[in-house]
C-alpha positions as CSV (number, residue, x, y, z in Angstrom):
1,X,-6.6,6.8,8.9
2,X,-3.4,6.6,9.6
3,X,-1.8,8.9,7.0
4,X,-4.1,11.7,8.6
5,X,-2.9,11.2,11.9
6,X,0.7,11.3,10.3
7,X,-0.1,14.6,8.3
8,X,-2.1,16.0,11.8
9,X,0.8,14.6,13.7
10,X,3.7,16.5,11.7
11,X,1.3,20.0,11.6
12,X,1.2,19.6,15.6
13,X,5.1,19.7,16.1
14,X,5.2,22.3,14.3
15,X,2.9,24.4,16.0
16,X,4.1,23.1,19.4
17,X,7.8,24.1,18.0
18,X,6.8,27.2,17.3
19,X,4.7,28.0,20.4
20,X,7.6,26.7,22.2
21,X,6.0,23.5,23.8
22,X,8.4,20.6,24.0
23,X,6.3,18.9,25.7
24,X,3.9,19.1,23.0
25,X,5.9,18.7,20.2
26,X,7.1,15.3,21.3
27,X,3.8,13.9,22.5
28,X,2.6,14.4,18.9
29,X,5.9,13.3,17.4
30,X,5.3,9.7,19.3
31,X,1.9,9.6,18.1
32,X,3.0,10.0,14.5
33,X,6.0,7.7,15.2
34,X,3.4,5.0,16.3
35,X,1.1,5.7,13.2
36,X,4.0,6.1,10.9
37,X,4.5,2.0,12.0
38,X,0.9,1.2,11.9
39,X,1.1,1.9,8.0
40,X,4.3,0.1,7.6
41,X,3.1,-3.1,9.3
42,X,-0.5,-2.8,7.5
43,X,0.9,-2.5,4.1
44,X,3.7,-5.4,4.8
45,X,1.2,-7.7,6.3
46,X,-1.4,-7.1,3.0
47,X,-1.0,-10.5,1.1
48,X,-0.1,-10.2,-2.9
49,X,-3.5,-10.8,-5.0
50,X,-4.5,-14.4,-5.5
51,X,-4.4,-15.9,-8.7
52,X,-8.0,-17.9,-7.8
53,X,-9.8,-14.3,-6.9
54,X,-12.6,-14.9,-9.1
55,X,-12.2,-11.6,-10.5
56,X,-8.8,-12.3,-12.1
57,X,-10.5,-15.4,-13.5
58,X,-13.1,-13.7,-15.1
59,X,-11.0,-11.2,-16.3
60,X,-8.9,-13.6,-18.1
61,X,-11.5,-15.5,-19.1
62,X,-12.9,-12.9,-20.6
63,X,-9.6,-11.2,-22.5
64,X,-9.4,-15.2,-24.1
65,X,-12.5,-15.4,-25.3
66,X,-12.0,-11.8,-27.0
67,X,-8.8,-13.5,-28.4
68,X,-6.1,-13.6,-26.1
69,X,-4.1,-16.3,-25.7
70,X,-4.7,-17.4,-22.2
71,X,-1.8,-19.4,-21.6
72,X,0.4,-16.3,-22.3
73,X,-2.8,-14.6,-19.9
74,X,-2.0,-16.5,-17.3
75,X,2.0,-16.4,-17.2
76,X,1.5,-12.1,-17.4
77,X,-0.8,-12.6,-14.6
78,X,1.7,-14.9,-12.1
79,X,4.5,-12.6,-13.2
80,X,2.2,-9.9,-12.2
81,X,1.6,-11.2,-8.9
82,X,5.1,-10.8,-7.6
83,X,4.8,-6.9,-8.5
84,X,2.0,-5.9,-7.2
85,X,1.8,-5.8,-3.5
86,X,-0.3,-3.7,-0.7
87,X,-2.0,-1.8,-3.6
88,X,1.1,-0.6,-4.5
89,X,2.7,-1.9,-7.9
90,X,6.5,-2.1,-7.8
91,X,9.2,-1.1,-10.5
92,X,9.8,-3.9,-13.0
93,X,13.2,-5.8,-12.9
94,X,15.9,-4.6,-15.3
């Protein structure tokens, strides 16, 4: 939702700009300001996944039963962790 008021919000100061409405053109530049910060608190406030989300332990459970070692499983999976945050998976360390 709030990448399409973003998107919406940029579209109107530009037709405001154009039409020479200042008054317009800020009025939807604070509103995409304020949903431009929605997004970045949402996504900072989302909590990494859980290593006891029964869906990771199935899946592991499952990948060691088809032969996976699940020690070596389970340390990918908490290294993991750290990466992956807000949906978003970050670049691994060099």
């Amino acid at each position: 939702m709030a990448i399409a008021v973003v998107v919406i919000g940029i579209a109107g100061m530009i037709v405001t700009s154009i039409a020479d409405s200042t008054g317009g053109a800020t009025t939807f530049g604070i509103i995409t300001a304020i949903a431009g910060l929605c997004l970045l608190v949402a996504t900072a406030a989302s909590a990494p996944p859980s290593l006891s989300d029964p869906e990771v332990q199935a899946l592991i459970a499952e990948l060691a039963a088809a032969g996976a070692d699940e020690q070596k499983l389970w340390a990918l999976a908490e290294k993991c962790r750290g990466r992956v945050h807000g949906g978003r998976t970050q670049a691994p360390a060099r």
